[in-house]
Backbone as CSV, one residue per row, in Angstrom:
resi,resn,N_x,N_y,N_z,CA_x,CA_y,CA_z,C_x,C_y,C_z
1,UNK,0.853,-1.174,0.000,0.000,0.000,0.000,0.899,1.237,0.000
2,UNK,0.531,2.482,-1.075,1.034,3.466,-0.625,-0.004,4.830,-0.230
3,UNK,1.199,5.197,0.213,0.318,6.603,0.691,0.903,7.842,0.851
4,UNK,0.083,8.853,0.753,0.654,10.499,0.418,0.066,11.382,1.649
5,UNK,0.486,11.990,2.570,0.425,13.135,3.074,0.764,14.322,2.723
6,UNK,-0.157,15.355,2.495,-0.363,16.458,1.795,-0.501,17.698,3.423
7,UNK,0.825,17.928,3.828,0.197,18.469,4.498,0.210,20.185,4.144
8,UNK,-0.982,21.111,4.835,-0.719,22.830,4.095,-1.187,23.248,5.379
9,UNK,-0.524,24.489,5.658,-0.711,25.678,6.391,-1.219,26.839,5.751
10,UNK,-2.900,27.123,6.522,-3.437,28.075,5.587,-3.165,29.342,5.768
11,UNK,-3.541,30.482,4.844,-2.909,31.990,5.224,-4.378,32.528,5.919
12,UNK,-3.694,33.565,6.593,-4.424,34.008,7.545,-5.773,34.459,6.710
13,UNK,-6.911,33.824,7.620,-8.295,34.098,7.169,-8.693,32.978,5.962
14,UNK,-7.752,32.145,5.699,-7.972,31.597,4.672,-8.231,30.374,4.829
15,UNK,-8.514,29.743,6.279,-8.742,28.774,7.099,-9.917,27.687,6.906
16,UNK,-11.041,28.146,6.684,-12.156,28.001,6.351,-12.505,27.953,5.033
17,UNK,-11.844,28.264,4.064,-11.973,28.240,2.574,-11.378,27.377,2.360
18,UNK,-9.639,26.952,2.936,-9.240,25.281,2.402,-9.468,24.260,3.217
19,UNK,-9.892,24.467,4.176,-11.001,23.144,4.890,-11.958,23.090,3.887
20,UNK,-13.069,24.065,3.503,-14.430,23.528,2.206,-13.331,23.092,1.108
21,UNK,-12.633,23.527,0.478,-11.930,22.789,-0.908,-11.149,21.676,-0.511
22,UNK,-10.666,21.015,0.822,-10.263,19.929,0.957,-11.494,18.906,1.077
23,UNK,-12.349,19.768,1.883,-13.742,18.652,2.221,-14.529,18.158,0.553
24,UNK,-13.659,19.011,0.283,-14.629,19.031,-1.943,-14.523,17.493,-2.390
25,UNK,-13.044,17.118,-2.434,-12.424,16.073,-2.722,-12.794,14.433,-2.506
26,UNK,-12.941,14.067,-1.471,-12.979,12.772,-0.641,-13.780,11.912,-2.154
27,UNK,-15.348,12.439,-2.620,-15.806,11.328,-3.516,-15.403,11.021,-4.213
28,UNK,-14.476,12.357,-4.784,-13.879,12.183,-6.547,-12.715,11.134,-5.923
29,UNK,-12.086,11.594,-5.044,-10.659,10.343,-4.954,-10.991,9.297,-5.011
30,UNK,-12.337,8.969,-3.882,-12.390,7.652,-3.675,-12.519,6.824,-5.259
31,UNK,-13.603,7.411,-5.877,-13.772,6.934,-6.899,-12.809,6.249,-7.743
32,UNK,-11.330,7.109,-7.960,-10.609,6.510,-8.518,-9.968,5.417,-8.589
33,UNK,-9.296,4.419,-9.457,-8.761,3.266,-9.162,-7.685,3.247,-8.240
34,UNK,-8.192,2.387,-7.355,-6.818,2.198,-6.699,-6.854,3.198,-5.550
35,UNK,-7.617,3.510,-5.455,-7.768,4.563,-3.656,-8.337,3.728,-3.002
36,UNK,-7.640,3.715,-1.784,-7.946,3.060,-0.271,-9.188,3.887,0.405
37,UNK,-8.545,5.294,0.562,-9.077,5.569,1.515,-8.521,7.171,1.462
38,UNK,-9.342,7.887,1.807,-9.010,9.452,2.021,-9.579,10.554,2.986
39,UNK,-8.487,10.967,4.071,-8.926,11.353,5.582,-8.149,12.749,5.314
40,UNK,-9.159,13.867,5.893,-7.816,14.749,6.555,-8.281,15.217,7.807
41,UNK,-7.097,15.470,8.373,-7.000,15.860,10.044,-6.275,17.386,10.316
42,UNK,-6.967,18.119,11.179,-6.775,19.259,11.902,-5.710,19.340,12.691
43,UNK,-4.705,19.316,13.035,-3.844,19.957,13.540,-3.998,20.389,14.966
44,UNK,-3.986,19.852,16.379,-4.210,20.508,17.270,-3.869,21.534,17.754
45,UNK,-2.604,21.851,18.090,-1.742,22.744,17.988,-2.045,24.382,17.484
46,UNK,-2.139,23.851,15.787,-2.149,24.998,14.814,-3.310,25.049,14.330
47,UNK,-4.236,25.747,14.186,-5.966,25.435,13.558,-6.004,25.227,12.214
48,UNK,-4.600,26.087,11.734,-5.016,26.564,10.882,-4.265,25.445,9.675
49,UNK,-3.427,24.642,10.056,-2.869,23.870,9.400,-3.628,22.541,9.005
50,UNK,-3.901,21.709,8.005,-4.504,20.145,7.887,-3.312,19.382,7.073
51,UNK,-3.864,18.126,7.229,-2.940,17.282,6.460,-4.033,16.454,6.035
52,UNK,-3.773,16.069,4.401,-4.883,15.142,3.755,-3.695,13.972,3.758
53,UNK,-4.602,12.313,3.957,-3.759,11.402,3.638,-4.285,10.592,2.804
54,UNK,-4.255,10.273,1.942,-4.759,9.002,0.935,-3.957,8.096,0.175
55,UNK,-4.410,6.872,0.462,-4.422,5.526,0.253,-4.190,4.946,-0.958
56,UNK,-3.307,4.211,-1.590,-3.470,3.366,-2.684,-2.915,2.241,-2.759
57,UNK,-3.554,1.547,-3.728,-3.053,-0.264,-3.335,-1.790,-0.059,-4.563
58,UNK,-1.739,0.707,-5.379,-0.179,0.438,-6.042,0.292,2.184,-5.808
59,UNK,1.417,1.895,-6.550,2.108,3.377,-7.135,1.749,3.792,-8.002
60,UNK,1.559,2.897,-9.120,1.038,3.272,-10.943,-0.262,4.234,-9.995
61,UNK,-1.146,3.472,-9.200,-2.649,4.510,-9.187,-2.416,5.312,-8.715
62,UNK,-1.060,5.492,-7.405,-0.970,6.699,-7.110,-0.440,8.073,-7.803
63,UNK,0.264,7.674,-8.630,1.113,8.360,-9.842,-0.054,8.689,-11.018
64,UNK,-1.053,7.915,-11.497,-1.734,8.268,-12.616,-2.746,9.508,-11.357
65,UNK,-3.250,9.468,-10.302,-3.873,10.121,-9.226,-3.017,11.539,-9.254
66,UNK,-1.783,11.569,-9.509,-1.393,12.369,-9.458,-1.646,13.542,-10.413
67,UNK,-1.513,12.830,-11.399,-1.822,13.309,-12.925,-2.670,13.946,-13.142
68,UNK,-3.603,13.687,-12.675,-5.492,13.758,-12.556,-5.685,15.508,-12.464
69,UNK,-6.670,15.900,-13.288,-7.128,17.396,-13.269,-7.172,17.406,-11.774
70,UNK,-8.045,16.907,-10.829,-8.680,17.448,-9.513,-7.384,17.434,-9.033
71,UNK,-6.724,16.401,-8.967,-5.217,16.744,-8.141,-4.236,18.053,-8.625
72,UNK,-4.312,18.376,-9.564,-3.358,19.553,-10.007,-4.300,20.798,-9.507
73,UNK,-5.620,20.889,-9.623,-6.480,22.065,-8.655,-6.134,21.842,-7.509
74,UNK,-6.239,20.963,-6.829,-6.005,20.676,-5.614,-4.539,21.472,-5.199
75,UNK,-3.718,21.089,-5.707,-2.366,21.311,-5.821,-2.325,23.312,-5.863
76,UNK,-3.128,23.617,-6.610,-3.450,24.911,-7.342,-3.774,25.750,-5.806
77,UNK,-5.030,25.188,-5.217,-5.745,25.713,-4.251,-4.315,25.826,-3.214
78,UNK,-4.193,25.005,-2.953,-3.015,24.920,-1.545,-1.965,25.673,-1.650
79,UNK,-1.602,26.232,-2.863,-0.887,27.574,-3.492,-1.711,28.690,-3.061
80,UNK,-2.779,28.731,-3.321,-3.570,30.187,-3.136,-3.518,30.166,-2.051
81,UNK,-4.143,29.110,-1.225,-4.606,29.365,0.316,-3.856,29.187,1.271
82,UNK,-2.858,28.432,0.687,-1.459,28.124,1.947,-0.611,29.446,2.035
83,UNK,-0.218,28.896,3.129,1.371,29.782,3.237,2.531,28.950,2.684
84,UNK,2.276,27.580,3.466,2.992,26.479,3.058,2.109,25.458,2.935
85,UNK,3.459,24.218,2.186,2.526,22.661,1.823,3.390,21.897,1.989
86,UNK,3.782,20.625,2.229,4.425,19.672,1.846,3.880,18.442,1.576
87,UNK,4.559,17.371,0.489,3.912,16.665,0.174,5.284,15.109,0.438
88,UNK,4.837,14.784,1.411,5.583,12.854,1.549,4.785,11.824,0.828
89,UNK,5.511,11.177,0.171,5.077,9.653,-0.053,5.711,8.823,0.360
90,UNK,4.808,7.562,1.113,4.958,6.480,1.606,4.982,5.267,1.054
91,UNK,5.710,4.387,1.506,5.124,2.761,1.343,5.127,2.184,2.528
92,UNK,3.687,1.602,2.669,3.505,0.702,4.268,4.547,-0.560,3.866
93,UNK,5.276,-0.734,5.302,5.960,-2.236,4.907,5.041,-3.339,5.131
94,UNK,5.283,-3.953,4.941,4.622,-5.466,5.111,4.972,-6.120,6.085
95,UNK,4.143,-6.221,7.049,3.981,-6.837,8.426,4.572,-8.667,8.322
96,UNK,5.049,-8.731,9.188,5.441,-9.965,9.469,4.998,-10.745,10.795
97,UNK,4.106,-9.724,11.272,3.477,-10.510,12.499,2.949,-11.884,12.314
98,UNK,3.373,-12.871,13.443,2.755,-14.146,13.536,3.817,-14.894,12.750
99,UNK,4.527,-14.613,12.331,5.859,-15.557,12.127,7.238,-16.100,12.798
């Protein structure tokens, strides 16, 4: 499985506008091939900061996901509304429990 954390820090006042354009997202991802799963979380700390994480059972889907119009808006928005962004990709290892 891989996975991407997207995390952005919004600009002041701009808090509430990329929470609604992150909340936009979730159906269109899911939809796509190869999405697990797509969460984002608030930041305790900082209000104003989120991190989106989503799921895929290969790389090819996460990479063609990448590609994707909504992801390059996406990408677009977090420019306008951030101050900052960063973006990690993961691979879960593969558990060996019970051996």
């Amino acid at each position: 499985m891989f996975c991407y954390f997207l995390k952005i820090g919004a600009k002041r006042y701009k808090t509430d506008e990329l929470l609604d354009t992150l909340n936009s997202y979730p159906d269109d991802f899911r939809c796509e091939r190869g999405c697990l799963g797509y969460r984002i979380y608030r930041d305790l700390h900082r209000l104003d900061t989120f991190t989106m994480v989503a799921e895929w059972l290969t790389y090819q889907d996460m990479q063609k996901h990448f590609q994707a119009p909504k992801f390059k808006i996406l990408i677009g928005a977090a420019k306008v509304l951030g101050v900052s962004s960063e973006l990690l990709v993961t691979e879960t290892a593969s558990s060996t429990a019970g051996r």
